[in-house]
C-alpha positions as protocol buffer text, in pm:
chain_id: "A"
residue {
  index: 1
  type: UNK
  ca { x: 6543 y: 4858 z: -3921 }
}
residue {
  index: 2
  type: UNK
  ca { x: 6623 y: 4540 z: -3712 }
}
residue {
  index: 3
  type: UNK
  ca { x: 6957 y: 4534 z: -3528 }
}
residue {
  index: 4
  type: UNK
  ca { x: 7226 y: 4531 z: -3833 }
}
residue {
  index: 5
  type: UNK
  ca { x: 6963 y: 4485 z: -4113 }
}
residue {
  index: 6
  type: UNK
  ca { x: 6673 y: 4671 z: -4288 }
}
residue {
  index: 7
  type: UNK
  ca { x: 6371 y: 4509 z: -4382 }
}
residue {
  index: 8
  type: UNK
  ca { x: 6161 y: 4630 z: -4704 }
}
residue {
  index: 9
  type: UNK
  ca { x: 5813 y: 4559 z: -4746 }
}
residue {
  index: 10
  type: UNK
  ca { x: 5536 y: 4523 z: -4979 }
}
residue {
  index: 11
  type: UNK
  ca { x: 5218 y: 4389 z: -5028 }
}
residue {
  index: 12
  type: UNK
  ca { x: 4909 y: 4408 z: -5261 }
}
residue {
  index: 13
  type: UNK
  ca { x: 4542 y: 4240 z: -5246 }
}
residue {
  index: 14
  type: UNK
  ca { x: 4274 y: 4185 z: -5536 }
}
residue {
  index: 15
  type: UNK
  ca { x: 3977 y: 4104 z: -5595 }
}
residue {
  index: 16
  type: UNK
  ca { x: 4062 y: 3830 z: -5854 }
}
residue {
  index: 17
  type: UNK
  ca { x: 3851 y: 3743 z: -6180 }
}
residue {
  index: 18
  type: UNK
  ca { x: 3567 y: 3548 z: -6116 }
}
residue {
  index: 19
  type: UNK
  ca { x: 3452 y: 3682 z: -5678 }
}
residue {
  index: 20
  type: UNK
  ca { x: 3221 y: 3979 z: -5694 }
}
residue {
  index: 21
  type: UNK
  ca { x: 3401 y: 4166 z: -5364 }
}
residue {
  index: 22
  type: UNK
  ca { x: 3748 y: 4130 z: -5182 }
}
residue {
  index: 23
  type: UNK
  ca { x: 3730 y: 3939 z: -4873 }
}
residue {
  index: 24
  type: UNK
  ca { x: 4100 y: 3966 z: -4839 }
}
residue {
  index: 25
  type: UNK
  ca { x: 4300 y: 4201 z: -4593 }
}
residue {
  index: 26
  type: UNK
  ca { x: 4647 y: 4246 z: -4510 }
}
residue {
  index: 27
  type: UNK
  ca { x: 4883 y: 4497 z: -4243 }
}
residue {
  index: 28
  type: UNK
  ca { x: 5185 y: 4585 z: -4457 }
}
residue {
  index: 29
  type: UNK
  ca { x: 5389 y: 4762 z: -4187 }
}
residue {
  index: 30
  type: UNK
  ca { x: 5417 y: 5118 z: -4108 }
}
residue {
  index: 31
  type: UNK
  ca { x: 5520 y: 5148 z: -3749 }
}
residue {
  index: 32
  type: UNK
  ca { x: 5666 y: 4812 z: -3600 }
}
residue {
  index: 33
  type: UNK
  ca { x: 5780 y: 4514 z: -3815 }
}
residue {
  index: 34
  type: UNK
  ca { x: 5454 y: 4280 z: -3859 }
}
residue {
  index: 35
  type: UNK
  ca { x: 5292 y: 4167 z: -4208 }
}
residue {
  index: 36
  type: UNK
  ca { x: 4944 y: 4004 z: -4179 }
}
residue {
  index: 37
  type: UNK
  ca { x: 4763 y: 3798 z: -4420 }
}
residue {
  index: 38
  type: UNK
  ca { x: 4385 y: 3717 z: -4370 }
}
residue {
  index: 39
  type: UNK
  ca { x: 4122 y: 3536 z: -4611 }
}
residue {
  index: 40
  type: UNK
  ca { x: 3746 y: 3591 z: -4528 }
}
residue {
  index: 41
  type: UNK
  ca { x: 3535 y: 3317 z: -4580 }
}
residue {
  index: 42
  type: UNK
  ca { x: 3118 y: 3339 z: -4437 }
}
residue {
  index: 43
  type: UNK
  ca { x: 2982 y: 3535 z: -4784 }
}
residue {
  index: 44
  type: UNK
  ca { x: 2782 y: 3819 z: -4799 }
}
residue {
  index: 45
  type: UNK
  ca { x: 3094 y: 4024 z: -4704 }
}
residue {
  index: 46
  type: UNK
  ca { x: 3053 y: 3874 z: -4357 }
}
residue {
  index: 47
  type: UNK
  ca { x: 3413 y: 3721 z: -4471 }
}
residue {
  index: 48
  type: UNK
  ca { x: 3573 y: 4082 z: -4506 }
}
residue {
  index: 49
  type: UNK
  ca { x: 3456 y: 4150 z: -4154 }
}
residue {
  index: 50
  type: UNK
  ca { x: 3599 y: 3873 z: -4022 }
}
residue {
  index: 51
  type: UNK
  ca { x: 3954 y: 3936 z: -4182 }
}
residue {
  index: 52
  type: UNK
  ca { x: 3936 y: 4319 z: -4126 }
}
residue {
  index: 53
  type: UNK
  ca { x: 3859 y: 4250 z: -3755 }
}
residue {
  index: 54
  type: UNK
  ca { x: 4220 y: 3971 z: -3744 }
}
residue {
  index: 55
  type: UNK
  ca { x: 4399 y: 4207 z: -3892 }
}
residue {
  index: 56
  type: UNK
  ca { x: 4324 y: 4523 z: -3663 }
}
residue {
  index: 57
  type: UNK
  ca { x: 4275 y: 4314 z: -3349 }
}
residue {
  index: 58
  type: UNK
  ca { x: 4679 y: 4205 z: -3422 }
}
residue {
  index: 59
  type: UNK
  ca { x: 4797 y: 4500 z: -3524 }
}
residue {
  index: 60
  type: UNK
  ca { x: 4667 y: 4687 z: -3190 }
}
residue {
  index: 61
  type: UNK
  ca { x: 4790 y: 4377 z: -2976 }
}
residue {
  index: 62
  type: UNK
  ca { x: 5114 y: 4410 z: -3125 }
}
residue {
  index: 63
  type: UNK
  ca { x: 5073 y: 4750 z: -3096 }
}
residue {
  index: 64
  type: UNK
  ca { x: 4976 y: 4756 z: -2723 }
}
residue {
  index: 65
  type: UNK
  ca { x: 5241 y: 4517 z: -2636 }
}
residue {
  index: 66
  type: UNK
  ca { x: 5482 y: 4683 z: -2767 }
}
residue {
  index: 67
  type: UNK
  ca { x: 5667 y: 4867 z: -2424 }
}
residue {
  index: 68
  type: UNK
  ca { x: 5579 y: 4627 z: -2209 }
}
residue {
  index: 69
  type: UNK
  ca { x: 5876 y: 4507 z: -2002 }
}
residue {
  index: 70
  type: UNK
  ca { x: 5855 y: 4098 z: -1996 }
}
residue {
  index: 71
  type: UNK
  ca { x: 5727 y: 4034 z: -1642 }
}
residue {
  index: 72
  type: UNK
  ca { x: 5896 y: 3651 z: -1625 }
}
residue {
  index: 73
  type: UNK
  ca { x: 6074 y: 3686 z: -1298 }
}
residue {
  index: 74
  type: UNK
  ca { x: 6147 y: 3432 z: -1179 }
}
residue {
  index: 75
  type: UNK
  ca { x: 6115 y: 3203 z: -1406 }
}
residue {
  index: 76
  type: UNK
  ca { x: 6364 y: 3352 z: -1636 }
}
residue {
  index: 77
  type: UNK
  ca { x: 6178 y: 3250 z: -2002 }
}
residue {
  index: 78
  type: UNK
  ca { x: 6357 y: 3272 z: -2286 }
}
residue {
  index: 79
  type: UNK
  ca { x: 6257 y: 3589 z: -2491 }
}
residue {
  index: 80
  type: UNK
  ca { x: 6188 y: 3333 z: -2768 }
}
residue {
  index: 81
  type: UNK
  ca { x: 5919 y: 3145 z: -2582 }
}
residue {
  index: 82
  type: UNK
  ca { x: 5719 y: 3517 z: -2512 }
}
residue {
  index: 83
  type: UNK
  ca { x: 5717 y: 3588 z: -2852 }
}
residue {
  index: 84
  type: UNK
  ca { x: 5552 y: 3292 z: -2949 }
}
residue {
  index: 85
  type: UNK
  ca { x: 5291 y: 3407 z: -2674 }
}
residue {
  index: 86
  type: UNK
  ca { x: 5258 y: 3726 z: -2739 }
}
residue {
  index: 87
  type: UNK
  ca { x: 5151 y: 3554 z: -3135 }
}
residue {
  index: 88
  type: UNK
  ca { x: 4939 y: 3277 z: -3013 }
}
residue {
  index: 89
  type: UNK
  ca { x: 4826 y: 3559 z: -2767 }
}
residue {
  index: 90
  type: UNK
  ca { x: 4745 y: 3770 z: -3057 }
}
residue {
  index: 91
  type: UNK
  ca { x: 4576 y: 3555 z: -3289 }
}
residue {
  index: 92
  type: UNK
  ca { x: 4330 y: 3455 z: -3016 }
}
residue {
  index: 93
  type: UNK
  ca { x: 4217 y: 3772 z: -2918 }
}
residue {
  index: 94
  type: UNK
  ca { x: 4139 y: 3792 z: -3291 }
}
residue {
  index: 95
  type: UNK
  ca { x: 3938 y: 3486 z: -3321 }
}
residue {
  index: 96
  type: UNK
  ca { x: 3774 y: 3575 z: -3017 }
}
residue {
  index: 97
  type: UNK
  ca { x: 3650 y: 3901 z: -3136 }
}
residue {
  index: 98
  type: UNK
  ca { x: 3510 y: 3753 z: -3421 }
}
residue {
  index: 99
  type: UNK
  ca { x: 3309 y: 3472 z: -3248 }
}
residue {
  index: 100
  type: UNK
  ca { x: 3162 y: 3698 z: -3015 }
}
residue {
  index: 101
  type: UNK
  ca { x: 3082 y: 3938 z: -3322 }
}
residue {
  index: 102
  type: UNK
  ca { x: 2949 y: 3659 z: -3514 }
}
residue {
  index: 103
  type: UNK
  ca { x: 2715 y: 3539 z: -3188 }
}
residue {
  index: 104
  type: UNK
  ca { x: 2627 y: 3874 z: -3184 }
}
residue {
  index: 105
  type: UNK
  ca { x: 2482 y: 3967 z: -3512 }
}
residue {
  index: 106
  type: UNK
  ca { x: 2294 y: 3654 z: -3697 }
}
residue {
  index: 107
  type: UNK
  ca { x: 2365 y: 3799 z: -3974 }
}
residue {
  index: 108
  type: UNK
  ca { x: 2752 y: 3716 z: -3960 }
}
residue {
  index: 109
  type: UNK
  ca { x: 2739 y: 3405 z: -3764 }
}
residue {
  index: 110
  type: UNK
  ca { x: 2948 y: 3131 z: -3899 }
}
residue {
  index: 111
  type: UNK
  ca { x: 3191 y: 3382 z: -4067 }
}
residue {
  index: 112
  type: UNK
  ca { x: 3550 y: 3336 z: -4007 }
}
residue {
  index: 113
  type: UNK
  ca { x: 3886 y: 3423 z: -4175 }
}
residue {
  index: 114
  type: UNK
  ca { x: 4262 y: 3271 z: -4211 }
}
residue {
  index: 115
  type: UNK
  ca { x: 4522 y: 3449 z: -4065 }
}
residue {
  index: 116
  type: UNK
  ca { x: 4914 y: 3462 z: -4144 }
}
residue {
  index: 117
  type: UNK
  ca { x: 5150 y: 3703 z: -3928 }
}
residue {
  index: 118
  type: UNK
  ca { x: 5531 y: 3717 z: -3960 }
}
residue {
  index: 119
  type: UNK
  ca { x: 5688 y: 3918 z: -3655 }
}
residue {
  index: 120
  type: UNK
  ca { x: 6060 y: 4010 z: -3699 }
}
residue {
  index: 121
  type: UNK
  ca { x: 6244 y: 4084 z: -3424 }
}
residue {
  index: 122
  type: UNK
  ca { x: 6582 y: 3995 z: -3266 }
}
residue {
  index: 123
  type: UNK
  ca { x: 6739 y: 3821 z: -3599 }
}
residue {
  index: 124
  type: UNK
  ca { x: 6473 y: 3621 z: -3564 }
}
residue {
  index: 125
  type: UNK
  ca { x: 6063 y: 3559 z: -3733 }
}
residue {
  index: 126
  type: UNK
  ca { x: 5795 y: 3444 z: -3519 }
}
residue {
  index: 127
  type: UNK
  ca { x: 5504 y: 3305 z: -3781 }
}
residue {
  index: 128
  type: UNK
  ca { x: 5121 y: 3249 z: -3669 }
}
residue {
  index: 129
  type: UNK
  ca { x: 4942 y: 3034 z: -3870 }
}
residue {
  index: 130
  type: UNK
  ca { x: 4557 y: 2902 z: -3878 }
}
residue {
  index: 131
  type: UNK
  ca { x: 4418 y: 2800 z: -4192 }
}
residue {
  index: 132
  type: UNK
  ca { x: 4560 y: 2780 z: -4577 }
}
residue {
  index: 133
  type: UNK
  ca { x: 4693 y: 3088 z: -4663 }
}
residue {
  index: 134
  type: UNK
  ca { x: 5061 y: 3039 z: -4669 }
}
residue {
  index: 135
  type: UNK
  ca { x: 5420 y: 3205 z: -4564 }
}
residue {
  index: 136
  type: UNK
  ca { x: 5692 y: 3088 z: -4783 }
}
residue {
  index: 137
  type: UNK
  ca { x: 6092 y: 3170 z: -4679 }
}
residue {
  index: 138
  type: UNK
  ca { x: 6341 y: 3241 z: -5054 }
}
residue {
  index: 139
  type: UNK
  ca { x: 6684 y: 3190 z: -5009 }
}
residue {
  index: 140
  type: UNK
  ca { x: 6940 y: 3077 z: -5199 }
}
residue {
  index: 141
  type: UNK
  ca { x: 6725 y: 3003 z: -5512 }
}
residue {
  index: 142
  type: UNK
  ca { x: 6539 y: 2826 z: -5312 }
}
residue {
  index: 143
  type: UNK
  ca { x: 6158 y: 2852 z: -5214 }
}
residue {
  index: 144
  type: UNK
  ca { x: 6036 y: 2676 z: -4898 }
}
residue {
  index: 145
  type: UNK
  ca { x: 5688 y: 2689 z: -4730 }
}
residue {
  index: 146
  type: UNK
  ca { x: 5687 y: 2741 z: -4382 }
}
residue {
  index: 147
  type: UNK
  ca { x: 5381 y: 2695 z: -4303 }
}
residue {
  index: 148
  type: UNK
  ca { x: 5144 y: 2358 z: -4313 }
}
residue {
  index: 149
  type: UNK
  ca { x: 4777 y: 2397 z: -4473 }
}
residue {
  index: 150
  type: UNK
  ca { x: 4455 y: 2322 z: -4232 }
}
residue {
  index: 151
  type: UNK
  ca { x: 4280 y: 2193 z: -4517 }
}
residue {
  index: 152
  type: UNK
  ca { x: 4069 y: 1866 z: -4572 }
}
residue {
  index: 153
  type: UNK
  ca { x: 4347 y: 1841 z: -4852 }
}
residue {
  index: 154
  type: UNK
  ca { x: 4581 y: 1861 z: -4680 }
}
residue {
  index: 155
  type: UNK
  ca { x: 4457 y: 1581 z: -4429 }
}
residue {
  index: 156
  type: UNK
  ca { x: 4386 y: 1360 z: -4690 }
}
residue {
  index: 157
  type: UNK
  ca { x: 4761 y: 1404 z: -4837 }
}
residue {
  index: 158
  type: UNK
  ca { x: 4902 y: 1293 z: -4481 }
}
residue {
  index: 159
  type: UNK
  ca { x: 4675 y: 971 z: -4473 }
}
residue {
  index: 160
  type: UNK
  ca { x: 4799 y: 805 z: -4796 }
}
residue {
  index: 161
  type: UNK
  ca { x: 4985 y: 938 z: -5088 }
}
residue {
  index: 162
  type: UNK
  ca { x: 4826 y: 1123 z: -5392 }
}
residue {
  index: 163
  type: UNK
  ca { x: 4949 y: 1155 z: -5733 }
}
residue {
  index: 164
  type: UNK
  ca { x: 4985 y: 1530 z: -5909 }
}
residue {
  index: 165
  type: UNK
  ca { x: 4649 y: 1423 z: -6054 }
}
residue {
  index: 166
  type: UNK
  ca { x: 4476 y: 1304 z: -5725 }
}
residue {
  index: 167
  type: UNK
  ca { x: 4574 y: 1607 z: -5582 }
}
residue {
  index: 168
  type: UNK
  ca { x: 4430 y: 1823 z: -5917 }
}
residue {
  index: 169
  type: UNK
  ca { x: 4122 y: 1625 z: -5918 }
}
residue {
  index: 170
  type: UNK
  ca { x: 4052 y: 1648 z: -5508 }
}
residue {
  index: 171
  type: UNK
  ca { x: 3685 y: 1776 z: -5521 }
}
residue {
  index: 172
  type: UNK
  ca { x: 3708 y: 1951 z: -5183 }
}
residue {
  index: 173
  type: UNK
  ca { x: 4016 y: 2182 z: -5252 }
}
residue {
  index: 174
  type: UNK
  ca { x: 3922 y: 2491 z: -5067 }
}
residue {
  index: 175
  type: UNK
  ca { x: 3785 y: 2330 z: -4749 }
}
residue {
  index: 176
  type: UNK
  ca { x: 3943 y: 2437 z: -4415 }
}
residue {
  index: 177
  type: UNK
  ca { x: 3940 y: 2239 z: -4144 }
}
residue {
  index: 178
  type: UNK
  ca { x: 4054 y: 2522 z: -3894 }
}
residue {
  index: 179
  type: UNK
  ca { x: 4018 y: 2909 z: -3865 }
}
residue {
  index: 180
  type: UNK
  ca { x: 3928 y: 3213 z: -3680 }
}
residue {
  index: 181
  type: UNK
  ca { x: 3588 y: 3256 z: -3559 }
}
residue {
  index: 182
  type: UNK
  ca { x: 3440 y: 2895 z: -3616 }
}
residue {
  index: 183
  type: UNK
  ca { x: 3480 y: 2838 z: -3238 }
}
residue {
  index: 184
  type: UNK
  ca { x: 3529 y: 3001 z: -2896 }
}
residue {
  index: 185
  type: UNK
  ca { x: 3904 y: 2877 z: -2891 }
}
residue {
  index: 186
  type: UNK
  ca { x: 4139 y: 2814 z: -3186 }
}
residue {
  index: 187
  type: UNK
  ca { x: 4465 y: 2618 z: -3202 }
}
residue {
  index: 188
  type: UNK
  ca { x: 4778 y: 2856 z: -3338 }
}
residue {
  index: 189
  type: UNK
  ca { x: 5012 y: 2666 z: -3526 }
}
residue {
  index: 190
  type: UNK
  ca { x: 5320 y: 2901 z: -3449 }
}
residue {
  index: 191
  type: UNK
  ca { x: 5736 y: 2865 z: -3594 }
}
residue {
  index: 192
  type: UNK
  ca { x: 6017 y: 3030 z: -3519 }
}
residue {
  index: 193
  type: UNK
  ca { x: 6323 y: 3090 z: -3754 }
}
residue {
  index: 194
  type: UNK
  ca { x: 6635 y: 3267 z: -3807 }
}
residue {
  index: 195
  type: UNK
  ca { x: 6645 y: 3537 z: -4095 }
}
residue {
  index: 196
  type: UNK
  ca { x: 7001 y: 3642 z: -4262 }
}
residue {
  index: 197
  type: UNK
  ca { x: 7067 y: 3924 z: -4508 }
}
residue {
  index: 198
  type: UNK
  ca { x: 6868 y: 3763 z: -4851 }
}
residue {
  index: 199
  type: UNK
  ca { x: 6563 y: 3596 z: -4700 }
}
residue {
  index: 200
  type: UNK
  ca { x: 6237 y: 3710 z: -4857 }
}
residue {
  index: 201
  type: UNK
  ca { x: 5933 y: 3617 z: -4739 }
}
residue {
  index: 202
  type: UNK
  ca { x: 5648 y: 3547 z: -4889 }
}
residue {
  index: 203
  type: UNK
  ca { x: 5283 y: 3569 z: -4715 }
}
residue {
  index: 204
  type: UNK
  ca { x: 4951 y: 3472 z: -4975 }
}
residue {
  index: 205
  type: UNK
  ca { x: 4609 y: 3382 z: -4946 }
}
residue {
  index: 206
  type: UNK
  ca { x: 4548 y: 3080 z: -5184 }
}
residue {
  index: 207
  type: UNK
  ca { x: 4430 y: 3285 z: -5428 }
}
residue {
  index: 208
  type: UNK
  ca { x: 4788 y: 3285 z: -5522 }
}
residue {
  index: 209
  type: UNK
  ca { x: 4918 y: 2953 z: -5430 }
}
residue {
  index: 210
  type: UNK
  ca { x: 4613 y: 2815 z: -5541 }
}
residue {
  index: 211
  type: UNK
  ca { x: 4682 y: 2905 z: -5912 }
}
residue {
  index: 212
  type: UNK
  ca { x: 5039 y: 2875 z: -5904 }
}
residue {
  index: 213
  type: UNK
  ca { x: 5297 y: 2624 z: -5818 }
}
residue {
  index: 214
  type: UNK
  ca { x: 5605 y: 2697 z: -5595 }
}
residue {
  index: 215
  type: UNK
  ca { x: 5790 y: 2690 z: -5893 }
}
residue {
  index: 216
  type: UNK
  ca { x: 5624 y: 2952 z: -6080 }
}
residue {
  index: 217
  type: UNK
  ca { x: 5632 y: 3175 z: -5779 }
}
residue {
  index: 218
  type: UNK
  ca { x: 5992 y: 3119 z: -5738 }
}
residue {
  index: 219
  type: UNK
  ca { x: 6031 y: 3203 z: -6132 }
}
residue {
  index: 220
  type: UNK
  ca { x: 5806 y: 3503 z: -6074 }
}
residue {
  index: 221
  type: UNK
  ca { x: 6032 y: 3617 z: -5731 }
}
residue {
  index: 222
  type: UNK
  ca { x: 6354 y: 3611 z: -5897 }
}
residue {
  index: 223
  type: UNK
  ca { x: 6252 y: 3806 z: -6216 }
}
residue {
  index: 224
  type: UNK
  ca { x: 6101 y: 4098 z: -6049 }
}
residue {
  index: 225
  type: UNK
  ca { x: 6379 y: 4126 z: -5744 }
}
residue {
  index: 226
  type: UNK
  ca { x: 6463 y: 4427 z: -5797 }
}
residue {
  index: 227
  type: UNK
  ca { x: 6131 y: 4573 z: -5673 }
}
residue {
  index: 228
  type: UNK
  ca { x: 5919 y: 4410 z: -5423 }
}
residue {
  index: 229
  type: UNK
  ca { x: 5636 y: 4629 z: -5552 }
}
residue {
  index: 230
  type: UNK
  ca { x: 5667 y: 4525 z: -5935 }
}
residue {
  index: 231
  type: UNK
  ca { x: 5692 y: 4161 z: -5728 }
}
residue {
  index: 232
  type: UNK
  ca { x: 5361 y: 4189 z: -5568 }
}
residue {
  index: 233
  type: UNK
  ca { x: 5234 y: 4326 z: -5853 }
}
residue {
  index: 234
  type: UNK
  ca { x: 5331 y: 4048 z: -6112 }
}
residue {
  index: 235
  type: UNK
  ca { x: 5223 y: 3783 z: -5879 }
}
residue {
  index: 236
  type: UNK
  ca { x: 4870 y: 3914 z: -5807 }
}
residue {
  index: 237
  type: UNK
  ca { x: 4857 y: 3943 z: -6240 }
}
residue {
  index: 238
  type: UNK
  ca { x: 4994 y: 3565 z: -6282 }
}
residue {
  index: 239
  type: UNK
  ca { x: 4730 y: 3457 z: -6064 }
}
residue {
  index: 240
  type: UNK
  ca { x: 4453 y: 3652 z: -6273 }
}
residue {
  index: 241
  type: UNK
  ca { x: 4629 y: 3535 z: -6539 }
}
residue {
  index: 242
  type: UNK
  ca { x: 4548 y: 3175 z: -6423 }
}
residue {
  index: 243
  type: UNK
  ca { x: 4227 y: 3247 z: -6419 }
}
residue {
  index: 244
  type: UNK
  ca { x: 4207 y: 3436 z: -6104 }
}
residue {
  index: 245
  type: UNK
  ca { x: 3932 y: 3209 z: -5904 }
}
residue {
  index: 246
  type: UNK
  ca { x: 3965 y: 3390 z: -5571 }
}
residue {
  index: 247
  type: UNK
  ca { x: 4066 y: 3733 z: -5442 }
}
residue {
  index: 248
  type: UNK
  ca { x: 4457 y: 3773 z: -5427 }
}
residue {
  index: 249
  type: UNK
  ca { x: 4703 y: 3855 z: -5150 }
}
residue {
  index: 250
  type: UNK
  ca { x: 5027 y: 3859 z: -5114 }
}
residue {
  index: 251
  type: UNK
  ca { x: 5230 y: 4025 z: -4839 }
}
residue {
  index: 252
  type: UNK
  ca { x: 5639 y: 4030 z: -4915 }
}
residue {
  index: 253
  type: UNK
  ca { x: 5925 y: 4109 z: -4662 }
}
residue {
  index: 254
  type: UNK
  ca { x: 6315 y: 4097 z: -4773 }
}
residue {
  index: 255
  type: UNK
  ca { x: 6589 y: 4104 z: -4511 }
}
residue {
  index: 256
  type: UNK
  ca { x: 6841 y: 4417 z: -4666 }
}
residue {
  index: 257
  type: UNK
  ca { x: 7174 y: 4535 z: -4550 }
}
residue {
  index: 258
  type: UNK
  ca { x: 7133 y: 4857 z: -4345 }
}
């Protein structure tokens, strides 16, 4: 419950068609009223460590942080501006803890890991974001990303514009140009909107918005809404159905009457 709505979750990961292991992980909540996404990337499951470790390290932040009274006195900061802290807060720790992992054990140096997590609290979402896995807000028929890739793609697209067939063709599709781990310090990309009684939310690796188009997931959303579980479920299986190129994740959130 938050304030005069419920929220329902769901979420489902897989290992996709053509990857030999999952290197996905996501928190569907249990306890407080956080979804994480996170998409391993160093091989040799290094990738899964590095998600698994994002995943738990903002979960027990969260988790932590979750009685303590806001010590802003004097200052007087808007509960807004903490909870973007306590995120960027958060999703450092994580990327922290899997540098120092990754200078720790040669074996799972240069791994590192995407991260997406949606915080609800006070009418309102809080979104971290480093990398391209993706949140995306439904309302009114509409489907929105909210979110902006850190991909070489993505770059690319804000330098000059690219036809539907530039972008198809783009040989370097899957390159990130920013995520957990890589460094000592990362830069959090973080949003903050209002929800209202409707709003789903959608959280993916791009294993799914990699083989679909906002369109199709839109298509996909509104025939299964009467079950975000048969909704995770026939996303993940469009994406196979693609071809299913990378392991699958999708994290979903829908903002109920009480």
């Amino acid at each position: 419950m938050e304030g005069e709505h419920r929220i329902r979750f769901a979420g489902k990961t897989d290992v996709g068609k053509v990857r030999a292991h999952n290197e996905d992980n996501l928190l569907v909540p249990s306890e407080m009223p956080l979804v994480v996404v996170s998409d391993g990337m160093g091989g040799h499951a290094c990738g899964e460590v590095a998600s698994q470790i994002a995943v738990e390290t903002i979960d027990r932040y969260y988790k932590d942080t979750a009685e303590d009274a806001p010590a802003t006195w004097p200052l007087r900061l808007p509960s807004v501006h903490l909870e973007r802290e306590r995120m960027v807060t958060a999703i450092k720790l994580a990327n922290a803890r899997i540098h120092q992992t990754g200078q720790d054990d040669p074996s799972k140096k240069g791994m590192g890991c995407t991260v997406d997590a949606v915080f609800f609290a006070q009418g309102r979402i809080v979104i971290g974001h480093v990398g391209d896995s993706r949140v995306y807000r439904v309302r009114d028929a509409r489907i929105e990303p909210l979110t902006d890739d850190h991909s070489l793609l993505n770059d690319y697209r804000r330098m000059k514009e690219m036809t539907r067939q530039e972008v198809a063709n783009f040989p370097h599709k899957n390159v990130v140009v920013r995520a957990l781990g890589l460094s000592a310090q990362v830069a959090v990309d973080t949003r903050v909107e209002d929800f209202q009684r409707g709003d789903l939310f959608l959280l993916c690796s791009d294993g799914l918005s990699g083989m679909l188009r906002d369109d199709q997931l839109l298509a996909l959303v509104q025939q299964h809404e009467r079950s975000l579980d048969a909704m995770a479920s026939a996303l993940v299986r469009a994406a196979n159905d693609e071809g299913g190129d990378d392991n699958i994740t999708v994290a979903l959130a829908r903002i109920e009457s009480p």
